[in-house]
C-alpha positions in Angstrom: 227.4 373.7 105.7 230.9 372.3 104.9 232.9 373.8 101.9 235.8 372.0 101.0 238.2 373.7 98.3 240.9 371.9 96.8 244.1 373.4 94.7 247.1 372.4 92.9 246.7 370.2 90.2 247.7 370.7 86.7 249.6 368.6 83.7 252.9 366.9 84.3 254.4 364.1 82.5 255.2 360.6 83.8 257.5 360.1 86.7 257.0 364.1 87.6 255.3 365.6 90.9 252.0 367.3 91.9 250.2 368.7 94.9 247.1 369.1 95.7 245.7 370.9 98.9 242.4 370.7 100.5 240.8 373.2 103.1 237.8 373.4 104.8 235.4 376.9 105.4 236.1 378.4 108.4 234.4 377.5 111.4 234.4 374.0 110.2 234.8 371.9 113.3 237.5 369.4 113.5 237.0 366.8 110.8 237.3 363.2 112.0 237.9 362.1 108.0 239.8 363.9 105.9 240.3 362.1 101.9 241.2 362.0 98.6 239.0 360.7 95.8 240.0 360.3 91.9 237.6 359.5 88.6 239.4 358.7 85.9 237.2 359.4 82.4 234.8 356.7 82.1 235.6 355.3 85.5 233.9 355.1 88.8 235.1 357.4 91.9 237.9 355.8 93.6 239.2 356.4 97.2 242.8 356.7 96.9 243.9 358.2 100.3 243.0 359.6 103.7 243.8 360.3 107.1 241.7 361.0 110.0 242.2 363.4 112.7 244.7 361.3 114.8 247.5 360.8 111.7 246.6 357.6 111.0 246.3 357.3 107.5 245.1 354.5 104.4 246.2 354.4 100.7 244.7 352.3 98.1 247.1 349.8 96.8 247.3 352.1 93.8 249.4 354.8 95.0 250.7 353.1 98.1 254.9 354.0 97.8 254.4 356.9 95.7 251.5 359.1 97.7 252.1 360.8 100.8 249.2 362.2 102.7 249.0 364.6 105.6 247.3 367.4 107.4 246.6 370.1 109.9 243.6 368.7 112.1 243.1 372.0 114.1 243.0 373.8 110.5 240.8 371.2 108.7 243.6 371.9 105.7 244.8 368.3 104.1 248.1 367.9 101.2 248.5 364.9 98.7 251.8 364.7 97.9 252.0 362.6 94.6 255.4 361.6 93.4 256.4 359.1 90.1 253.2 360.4 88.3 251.6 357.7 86.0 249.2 358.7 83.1 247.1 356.0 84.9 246.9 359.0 87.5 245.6 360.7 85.4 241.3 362.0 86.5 239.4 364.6 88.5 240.5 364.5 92.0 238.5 365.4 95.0 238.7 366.6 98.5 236.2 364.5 100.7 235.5 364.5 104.8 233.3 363.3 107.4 232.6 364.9 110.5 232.2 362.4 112.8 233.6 358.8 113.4 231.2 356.5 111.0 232.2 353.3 113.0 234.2 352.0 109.6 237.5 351.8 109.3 239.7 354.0 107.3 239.4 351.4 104.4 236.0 351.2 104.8 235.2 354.8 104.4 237.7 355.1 101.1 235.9 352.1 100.1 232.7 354.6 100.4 231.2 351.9 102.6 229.9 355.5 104.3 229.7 357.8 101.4 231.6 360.8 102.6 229.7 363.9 103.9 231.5 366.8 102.0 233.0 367.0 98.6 235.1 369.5 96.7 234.6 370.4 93.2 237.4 368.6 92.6 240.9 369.6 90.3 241.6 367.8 87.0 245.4 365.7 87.4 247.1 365.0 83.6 249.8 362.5 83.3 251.1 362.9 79.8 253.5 359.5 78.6 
């Protein structure tokens, strides 16, 4: 079984900065899809980011510009970088991954065309105006 444990996280008001940090339990093997997922209050889940085991990496429109993503394959650890904070940013964010290659594209799979194998509990982002 696949733990994923995020971190980071916290209140910040608009325009500031947050990180958030992702890692796998040990022993995990290398994970093909590595993600970030948000729910705002009242919302549904929304893929915002991710990056598979090669670099290449996806952002929702939403954060495109303003979101960096990266990661340590061999480590199974993943950052968000999330600069210019908006209160719209504002939800429960959470660590997501997939094993394997689904056979969707990186849009597809933050589109949850494949729901994502593992999730993290998730850390709670605040984007006060």
């Amino acid at each position: 079984q696949v733990h994923l444990v995020e971190s980071g996280g916290g209140s910040v008001q608009a325009g500031g900065s947050l990180r958030l940090s992702c890692a796998a339990s040990e022993d995990t093997p290398i994970l093909y899809y590595m993600g970030w997922f948000r729910q705002a209050p009242g919302k549904e889940r929304q893929g915002i980011a991710v990056i598979n085991k090669y670099g290449l990496i996806t952002f929702d429109d939403s954060v495109k510009g303003r979101f960096t993503i990266s990661r340590d394959a061999a480590k199974n650890t993943m950052t968000l970088h999330m600069n210019s904070l908006e209160p719209e940013d504002t939800g429960t964010y959470y660590c997501a991954a997939t094993e394997s290659f689904s056979g969707v594209s990186l849009a597809s799979w933050l589109a949850q065309a494949v729901r994502p194998a593992y999730w993290g509990q998730g850390t709670q982002v605040t984007v006060s105006s």
